[in-house]
C-alpha positions in Angstrom: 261.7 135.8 213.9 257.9 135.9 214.5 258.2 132.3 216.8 261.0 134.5 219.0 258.8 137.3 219.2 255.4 135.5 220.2 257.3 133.2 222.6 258.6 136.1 224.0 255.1 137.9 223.9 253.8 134.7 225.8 256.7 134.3 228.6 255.6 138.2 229.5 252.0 137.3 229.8 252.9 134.4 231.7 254.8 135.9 234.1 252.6 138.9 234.9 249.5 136.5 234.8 249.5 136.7 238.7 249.1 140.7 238.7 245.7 139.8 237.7 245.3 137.3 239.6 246.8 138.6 243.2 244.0 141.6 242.4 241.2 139.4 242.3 242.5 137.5 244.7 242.0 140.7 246.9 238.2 140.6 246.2 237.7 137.6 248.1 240.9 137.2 250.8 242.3 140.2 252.5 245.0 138.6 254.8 246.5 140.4 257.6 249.4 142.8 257.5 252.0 140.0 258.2 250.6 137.3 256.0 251.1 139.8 253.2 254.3 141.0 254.6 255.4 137.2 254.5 254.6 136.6 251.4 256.1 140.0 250.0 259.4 138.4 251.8 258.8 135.4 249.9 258.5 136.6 246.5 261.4 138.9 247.0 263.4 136.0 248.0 262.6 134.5 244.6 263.0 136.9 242.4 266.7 138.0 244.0 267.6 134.1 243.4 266.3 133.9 239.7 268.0 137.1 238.7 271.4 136.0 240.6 270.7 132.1 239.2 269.9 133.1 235.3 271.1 137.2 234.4 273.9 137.6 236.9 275.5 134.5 237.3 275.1 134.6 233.2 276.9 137.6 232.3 279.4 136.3 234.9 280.0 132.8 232.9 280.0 134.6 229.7 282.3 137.1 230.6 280.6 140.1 230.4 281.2 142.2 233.7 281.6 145.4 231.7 277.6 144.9 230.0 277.1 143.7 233.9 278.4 146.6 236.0 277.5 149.5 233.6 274.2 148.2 232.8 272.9 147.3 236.1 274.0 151.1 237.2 271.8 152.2 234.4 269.0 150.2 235.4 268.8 151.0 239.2 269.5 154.8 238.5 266.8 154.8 235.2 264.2 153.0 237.5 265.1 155.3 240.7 264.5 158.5 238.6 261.4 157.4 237.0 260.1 156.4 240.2 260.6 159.4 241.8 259.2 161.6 238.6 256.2 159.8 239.0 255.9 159.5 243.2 255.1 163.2 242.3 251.9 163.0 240.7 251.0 160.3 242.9 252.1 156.9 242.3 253.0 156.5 245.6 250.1 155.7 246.4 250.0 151.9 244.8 251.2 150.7 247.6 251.6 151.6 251.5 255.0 151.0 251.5 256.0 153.5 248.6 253.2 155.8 250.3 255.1 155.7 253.4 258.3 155.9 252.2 256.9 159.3 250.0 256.1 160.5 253.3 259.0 160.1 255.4 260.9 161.9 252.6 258.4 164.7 253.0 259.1 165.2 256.2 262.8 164.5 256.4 262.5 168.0 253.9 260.0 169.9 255.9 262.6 168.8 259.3 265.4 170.4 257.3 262.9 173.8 256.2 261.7 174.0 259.7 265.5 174.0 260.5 266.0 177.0 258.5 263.6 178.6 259.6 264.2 178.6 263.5 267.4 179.5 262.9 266.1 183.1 262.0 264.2 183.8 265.1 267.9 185.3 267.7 267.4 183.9 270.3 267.8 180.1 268.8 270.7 181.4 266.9 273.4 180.5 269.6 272.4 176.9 269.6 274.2 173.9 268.8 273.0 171.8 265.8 272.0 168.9 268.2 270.2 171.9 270.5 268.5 173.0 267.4 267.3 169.4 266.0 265.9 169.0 269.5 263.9 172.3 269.0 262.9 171.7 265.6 261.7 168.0 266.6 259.3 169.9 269.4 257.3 171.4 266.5 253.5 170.6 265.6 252.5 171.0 262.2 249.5 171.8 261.1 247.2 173.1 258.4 244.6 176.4 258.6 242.1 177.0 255.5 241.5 180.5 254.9 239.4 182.6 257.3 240.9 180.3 260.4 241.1 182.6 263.4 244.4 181.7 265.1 244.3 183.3 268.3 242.3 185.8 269.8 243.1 189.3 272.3 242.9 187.9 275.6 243.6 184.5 275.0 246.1 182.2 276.6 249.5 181.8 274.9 250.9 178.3 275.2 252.8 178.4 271.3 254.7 180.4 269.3 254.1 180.0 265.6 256.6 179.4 262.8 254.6 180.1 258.9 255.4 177.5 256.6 253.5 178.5 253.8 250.4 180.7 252.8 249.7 184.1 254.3 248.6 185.3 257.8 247.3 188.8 259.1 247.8 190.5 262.1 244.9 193.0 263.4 245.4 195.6 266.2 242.1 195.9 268.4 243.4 199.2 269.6 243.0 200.3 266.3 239.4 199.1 265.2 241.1 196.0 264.1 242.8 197.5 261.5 245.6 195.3 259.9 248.7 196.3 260.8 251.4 192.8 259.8 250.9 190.5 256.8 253.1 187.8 257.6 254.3 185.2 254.5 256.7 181.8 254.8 259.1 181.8 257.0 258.0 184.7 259.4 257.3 184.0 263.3 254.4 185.2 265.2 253.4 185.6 268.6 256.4 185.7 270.0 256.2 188.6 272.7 253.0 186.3 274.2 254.8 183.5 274.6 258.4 184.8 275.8 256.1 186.9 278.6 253.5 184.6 279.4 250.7 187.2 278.6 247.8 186.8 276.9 247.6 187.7 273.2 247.1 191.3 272.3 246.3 191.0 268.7 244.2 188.8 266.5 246.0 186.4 264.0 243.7 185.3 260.6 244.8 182.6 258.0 244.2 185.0 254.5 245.1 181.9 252.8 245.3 178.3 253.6 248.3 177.8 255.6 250.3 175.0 256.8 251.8 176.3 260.5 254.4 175.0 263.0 253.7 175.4 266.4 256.0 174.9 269.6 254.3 174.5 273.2 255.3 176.6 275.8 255.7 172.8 277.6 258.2 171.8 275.0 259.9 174.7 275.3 259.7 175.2 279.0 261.2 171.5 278.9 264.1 172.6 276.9 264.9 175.4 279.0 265.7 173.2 281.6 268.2 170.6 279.4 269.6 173.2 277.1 271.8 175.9 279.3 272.5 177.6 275.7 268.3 178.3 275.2 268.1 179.0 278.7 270.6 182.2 278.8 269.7 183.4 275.4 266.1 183.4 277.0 267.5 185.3 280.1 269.3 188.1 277.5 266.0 188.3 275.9 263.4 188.9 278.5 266.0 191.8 280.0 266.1 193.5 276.7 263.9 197.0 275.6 261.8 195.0 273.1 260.2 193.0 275.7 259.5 195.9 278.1 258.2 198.0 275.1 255.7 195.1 274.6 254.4 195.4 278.0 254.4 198.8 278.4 252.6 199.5 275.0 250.3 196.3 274.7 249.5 195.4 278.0 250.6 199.0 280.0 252.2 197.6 283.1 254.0 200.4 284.5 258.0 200.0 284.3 258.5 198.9 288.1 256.0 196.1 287.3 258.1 195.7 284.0 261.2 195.3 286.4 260.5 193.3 288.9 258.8 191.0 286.2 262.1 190.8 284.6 264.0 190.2 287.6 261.7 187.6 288.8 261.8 186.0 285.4 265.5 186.4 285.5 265.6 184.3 288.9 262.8 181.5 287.7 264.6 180.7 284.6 268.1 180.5 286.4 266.5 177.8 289.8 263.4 176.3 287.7 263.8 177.1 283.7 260.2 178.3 283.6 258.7 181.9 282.4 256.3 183.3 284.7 253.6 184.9 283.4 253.9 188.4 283.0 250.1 189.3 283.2 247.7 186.7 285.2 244.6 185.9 283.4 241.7 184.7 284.7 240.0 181.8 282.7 238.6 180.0 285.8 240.3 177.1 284.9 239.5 175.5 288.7 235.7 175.9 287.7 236.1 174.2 284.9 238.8 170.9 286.0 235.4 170.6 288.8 232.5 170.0 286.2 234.8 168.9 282.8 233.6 165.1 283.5 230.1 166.2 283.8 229.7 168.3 280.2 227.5 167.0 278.3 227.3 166.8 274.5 230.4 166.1 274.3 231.3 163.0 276.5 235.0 162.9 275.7 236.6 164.9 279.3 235.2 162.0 281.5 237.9 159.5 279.7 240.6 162.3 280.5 243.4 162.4 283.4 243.1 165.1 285.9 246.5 166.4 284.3 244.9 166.1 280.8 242.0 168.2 281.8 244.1 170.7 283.6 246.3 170.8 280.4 242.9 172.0 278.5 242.1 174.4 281.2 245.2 176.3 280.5 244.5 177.2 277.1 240.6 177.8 277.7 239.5 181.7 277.2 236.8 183.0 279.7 233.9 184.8 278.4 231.1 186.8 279.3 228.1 188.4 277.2 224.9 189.6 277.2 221.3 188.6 275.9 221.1 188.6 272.3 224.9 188.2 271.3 225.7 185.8 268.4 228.2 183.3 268.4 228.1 181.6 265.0 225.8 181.4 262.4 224.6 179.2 260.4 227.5 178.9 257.3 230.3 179.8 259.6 233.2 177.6 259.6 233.4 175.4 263.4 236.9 176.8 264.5 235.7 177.0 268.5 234.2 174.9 270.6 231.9 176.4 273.7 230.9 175.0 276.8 228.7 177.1 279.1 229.1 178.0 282.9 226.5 179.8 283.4 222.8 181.0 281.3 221.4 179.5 278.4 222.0 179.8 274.8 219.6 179.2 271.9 220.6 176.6 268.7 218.2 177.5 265.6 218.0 177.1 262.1 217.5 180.1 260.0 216.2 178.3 256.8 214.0 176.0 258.3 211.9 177.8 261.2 209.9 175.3 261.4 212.6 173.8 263.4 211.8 174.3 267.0 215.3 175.5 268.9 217.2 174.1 270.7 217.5 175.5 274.8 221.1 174.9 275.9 221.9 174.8 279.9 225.2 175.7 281.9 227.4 172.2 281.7 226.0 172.2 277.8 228.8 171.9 275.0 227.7 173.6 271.8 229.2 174.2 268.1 230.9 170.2 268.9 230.5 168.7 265.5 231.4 171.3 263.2 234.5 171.6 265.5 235.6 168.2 265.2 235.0 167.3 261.9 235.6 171.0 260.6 232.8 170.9 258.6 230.2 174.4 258.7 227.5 175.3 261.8 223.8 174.1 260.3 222.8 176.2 262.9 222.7 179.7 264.7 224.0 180.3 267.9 222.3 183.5 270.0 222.6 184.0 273.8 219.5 184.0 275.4 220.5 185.3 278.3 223.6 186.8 280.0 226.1 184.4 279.8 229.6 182.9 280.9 230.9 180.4 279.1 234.6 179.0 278.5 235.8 179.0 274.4 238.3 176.5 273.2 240.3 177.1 269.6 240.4 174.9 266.7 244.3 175.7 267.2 244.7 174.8 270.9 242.8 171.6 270.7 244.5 170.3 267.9 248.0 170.9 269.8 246.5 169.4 272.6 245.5 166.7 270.7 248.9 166.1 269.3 250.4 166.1 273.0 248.0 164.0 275.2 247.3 160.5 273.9 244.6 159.8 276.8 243.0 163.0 274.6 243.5 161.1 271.4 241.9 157.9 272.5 239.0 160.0 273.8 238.2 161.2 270.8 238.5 158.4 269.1 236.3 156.7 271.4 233.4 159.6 270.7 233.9 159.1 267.1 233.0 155.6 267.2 229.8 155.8 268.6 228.1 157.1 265.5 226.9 160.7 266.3 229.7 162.1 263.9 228.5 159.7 260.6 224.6 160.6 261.2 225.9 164.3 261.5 228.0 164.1 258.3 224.9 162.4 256.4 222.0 163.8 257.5 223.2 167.6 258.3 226.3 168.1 255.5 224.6 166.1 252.9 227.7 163.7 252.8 227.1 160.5 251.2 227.5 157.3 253.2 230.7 156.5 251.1 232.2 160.0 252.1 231.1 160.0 255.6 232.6 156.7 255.9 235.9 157.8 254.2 236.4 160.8 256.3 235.4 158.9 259.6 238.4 156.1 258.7 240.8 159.0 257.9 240.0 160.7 261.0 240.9 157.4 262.9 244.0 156.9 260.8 245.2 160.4 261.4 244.5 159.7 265.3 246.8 157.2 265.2 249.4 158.6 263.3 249.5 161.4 265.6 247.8 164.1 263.1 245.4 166.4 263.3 241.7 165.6 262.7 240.5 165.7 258.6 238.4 168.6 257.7 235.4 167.5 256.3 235.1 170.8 253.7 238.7 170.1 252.8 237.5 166.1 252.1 234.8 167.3 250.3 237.1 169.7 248.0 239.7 166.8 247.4 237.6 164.8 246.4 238.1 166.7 242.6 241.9 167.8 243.1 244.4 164.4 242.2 242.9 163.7 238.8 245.9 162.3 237.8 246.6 160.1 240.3 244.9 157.0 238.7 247.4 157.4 235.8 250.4 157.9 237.7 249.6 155.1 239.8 249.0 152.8 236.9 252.2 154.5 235.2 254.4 153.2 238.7 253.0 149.6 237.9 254.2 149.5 234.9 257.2 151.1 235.8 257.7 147.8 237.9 257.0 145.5 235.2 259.1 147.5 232.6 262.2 145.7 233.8 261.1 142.2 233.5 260.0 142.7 230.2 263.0 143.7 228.4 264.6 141.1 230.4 262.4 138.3 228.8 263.1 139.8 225.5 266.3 140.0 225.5 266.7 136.1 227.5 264.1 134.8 224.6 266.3 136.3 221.8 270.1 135.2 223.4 268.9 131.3 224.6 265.6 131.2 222.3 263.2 131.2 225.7 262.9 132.4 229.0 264.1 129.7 231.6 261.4 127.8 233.9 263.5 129.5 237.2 262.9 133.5 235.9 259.8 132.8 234.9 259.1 131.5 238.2 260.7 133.9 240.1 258.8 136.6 238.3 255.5 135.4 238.8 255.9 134.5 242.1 257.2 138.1 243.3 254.4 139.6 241.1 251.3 137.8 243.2 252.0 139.6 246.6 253.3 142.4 244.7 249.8 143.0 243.3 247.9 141.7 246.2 249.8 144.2 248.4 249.4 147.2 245.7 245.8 146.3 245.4 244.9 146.3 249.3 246.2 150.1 248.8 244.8 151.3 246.2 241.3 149.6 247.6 242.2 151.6 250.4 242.1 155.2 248.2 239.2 154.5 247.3 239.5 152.6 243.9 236.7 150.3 242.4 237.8 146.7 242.1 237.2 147.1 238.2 239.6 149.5 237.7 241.8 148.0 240.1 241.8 144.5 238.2 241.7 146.6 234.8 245.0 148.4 235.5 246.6 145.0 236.4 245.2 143.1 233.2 246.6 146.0 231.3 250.0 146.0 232.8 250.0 142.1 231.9 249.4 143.2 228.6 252.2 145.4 228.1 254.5 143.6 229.6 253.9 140.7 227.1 253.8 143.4 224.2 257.3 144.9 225.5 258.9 142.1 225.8 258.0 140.7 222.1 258.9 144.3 221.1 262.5 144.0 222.9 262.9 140.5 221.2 262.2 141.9 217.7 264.3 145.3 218.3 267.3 143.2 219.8 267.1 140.6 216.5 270.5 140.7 215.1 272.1 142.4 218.3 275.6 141.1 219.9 275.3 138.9 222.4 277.6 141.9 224.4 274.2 144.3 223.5 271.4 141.2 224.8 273.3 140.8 227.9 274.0 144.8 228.6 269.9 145.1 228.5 269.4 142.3 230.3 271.9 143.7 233.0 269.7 147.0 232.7 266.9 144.7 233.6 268.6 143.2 236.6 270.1 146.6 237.9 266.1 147.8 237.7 265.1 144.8 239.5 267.1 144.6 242.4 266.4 148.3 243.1 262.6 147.4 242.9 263.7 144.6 245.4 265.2 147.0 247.7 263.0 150.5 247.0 259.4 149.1 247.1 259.2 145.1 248.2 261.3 144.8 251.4 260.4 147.7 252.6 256.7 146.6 252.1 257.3 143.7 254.1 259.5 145.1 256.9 256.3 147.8 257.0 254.1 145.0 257.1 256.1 143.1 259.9 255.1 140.2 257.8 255.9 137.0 259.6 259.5 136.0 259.7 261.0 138.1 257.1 264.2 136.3 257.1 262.9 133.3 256.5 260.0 133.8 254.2 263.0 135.2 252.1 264.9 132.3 252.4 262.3 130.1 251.5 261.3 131.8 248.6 265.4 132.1 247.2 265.3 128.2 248.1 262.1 127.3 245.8 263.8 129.0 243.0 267.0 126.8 243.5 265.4 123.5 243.8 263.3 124.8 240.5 266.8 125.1 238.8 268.4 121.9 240.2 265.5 119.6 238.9 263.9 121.4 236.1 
């Protein structure tokens, strides 16, 4: 038996040999998206024909269906479960397509959680399911580390807040700031605000990290006018005693001002499906839409739209304070960004007075880069005079940023011009590597619509995941498993492995690794280990498949073809799970066709060889 089991030990080396070789391959050509898309199409077109050509067609001729159906179940559903056992500890993330596919699963569950949970706030209890999906597909998520202020008393409302997970706390600043709600998963806040249109009256803290829906009063406003459903449930609720209780006690309006409120509300939701604002604030939002374009230190409102800039003036809070107040210090997490109307503040550092200050001037942006990047202040931030100035939250921005793509490409356009990397560097030690890393994933997350990274969470990730490598390295083989007990079990049933398998298989494994090693590159991985992890994958896939040719010696040929069914079953799910979907994602040049042309090359390799 030891010829059977070494030719089988060599077929398996053979046919993983381009795992290897697609990684280093890597090293020196990184094609586009769609050249790899096109030759992922490719070798999935080959390795469908040689497992139709030599196991299917096979077990067909020989009779086997039973060994055929049941085993090829087996297979798909064995692979399918392993897959996902090990998408959990991050083997997704060997290639972009499995990574993107672990994603949208995500979020198809957090949809259906957020579902749930809108459904326990009344007033979105009448809707239809469609109403409801529209509601739910309004939201924002985002994340808050601990310590994030949320809103402030006397801010602007513009969203109502659904907790997803973590803990928040609710002070009253009519009581000292005492705490007075701690709010866990599921629970919705600020929802007098928003359903009144008056400012905030309490202060909302993140005791824990938190991940937070949001939904903008725009959204919601927008709804209103399309959903008649929303729109009387919000007439029933604005006429009922909780609402008037809110105003009376939080803001004390008087109960004619109450009732008028409520009768003009009444009449605006019924001609124009908007909610007035209960009580008028006064940000001087038309000071700021007249000198936005001319702030400086932060060039990104000159790229903006008048209506994008009016957008941010919405949810900006007025301020004013005298000489000598603080407004960060050095430490402090950047969860507000300032921009002064009129005085001066003073930037200095603490541990190094040696440092001379810095004088800001009215038109000045200050406490910027620790509010983009979420990273702490390096400095301390004093008035040095009396002074107004306009404060914008970590929370509103990064709605707003979600909702206005001219906002999006502003930023984006700021980040490119290199203040951000010197900051990261030179002020929060950040390596090049790291500053480079966050700086990609902030453009990334730009364009995916997310929220910007937060460097101290980066930094803090950067030891979390240690299994990742192995579970990533686990889902390669995982791949490879398949084709291995197939070659052992062909090699024991005909004495070798056919010219067209082994074909087929190595041609679907080059793009297969050259894809899988463009993504792990991408998280960050050496190309050592990268190459290491394919060589050893190559060499347990020869060592399997001589080990399934020596545990199958003496076996039925009913037995060799039920495994090599399991192998064929595990195949064609890997076909349809992780390569097409890689090169639909890729938009690789014409799918069909590269497809074709790779089922054809297998053919002509059976008809003449």
């Amino acid at each position: 038996m030891q010829p059977v089991i070494i030719r089988a030990f060599q077929s398996g080396l053979l046919c993983a040999a381009s795992m290897p070789l697609g990684a280093v391959t890597s090293r020196f050509w990184q094609p586009s998206g769609r050249v790899v898309g096109a030759l992922t199409a490719f070798g999935a077109g080959a390795l469908l024909a040689a497992t139709m050509l030599d196991l299917v067609s096979h077990a067909v001729e020989e009779g086997f269906i039973v060994e055929l159906v049941t085993g090829g179940i087996i297979g798909s559903l064995f692979f399918t479960t392993v897959n996902q056992f090990m998408n959990k500890y991050g083997s997704f993330l060997r290639k972009p397509a499995t990574a993107a596919a672990h994603i949208a699963n995500h979020q198809e569950q957090h949809f259906q959680d957020l579902l749930k949970q809108v459904r326990r706030l009344e007033i979105f209890r009448s809707l239809t399911p469609h109403a409801l999906k529209r509601l739910t597909k309004c939201l924002l998520v985002s994340h808050y580390s601990s310590n994030t202020v949320l809103y402030q008393p006397g801010s602007a409302c513009e969203t109502l807040y659904i907790l997803n997970s973590g803990n928040v706390q609710l002070l009253d600043p009519d009581q000292d700031m005492q705490p007075f709600a701690q709010l866990k998963r599921g629970d919705i806040f600020s929802r007098m605000a928003f359903f009144t249109g008056a400012p905030h009256g309490t202060v909302a803290i993140a005791t824990t990290d938190c991940e937070i829906a949001s939904l903008p009063r725009e959204s919601f406003e927008d709804l209103l006018e399309t959903c008649p459903e929303l729109n009387e449930a919000t007439q029933h609720l604005v006429q009922g005693d909780e609402i008037a209780q809110y105003l009376l006690q939080r803001h004390h309006l008087t109960r004619n001002e109450i009732k008028a409120w409520v009768e003009k509300t009444v009449t605006c939701l019924q001609t124009a499906a908007r909610i007035p604002d209960a009580v008028s604030i006064d940000n001087k939002a038309n000071e700021f839409i007249q000198i936005a374009r001319q702030i400086k230190r932060l060039p990104i409102f000159q790229y903006l739209l008048s209506e994008d800039i009016e957008a941010i003036a919405s949810r900006l809070q007025y301020r004013r304070v005298g000489a000598g107040q603080t407004f960060f210090y050095q430490g402090e997490e950047g969860q507000t960004l300032y921009i002064i109307h009129a005085g001066h503040v003073l930037q200095s550092d603490p541990k190094s007075p040696s440092r001379k200050a810095i004088r800001l001037h009215p038109k000045d942006a200050f406490g910027e880069l620790s509010f983009l990047t979420g990273a702490r202040h390096t400095v301390t931030a004093v008035a040095d005079s009396s002074v107004c100035l306009w404060q914008l939250s970590k929370t509103d921005f990064e709605e707003l940023l979600k909702q206005s793509l001219n906002l999006n490409h502003a930023v984006e356009t700021f980040l490119r011009q290199g203040e951000i990397t010197g900051y990261l560097q030179q002020k929060q030690n950040f390596s090049q590597k790291q500053s480079t890393a966050w700086l990609q994933q902030a453009f990334n997350d730009l364009q995916g619509g997310e929220t910007l990274p937060s460097a101290q969470a980066m930094i803090q990730s950067l030891g979390e995941h240690n299994n990742a490598p192995l579970a990533i390295w686990l889902g390669l083989l995982i791949d490879g498993i398949p084709e291995s007990l197939t070659i052992g079990a062909g090699t024991l049933v005909s004495g070798g492995v056919s010219a067209t398998l082994l074909a087929g298989l190595f041609i679907s494994n080059y793009p297969e690794a050259l894809s899988s090693s463009d993504g792990m590159r991408q998280q960050g991985f050496p190309f050592t280990r990268i190459v290491t992890m394919w060589a050893s994958v190559m060499l347990i896939q020869g060592i399997v498949a001589g080990l399934g040719s020596l545990l199958l010696a003496g076996a039925s040929e009913n037995l060799a073809s039920f495994i090599e069914s399991i192998g064929a079953g595990a195949i064609l799910t890997v076909l349809a799970e992780t390569m097409l979907p890689e090169a639909y994602m890729r938009r690789g040049y014409f799918i069909g066709l590269s497809l074709l042309l790779g089922f054809l090359v297998i053919v002509l390799i059976k008809t003449f060889l």
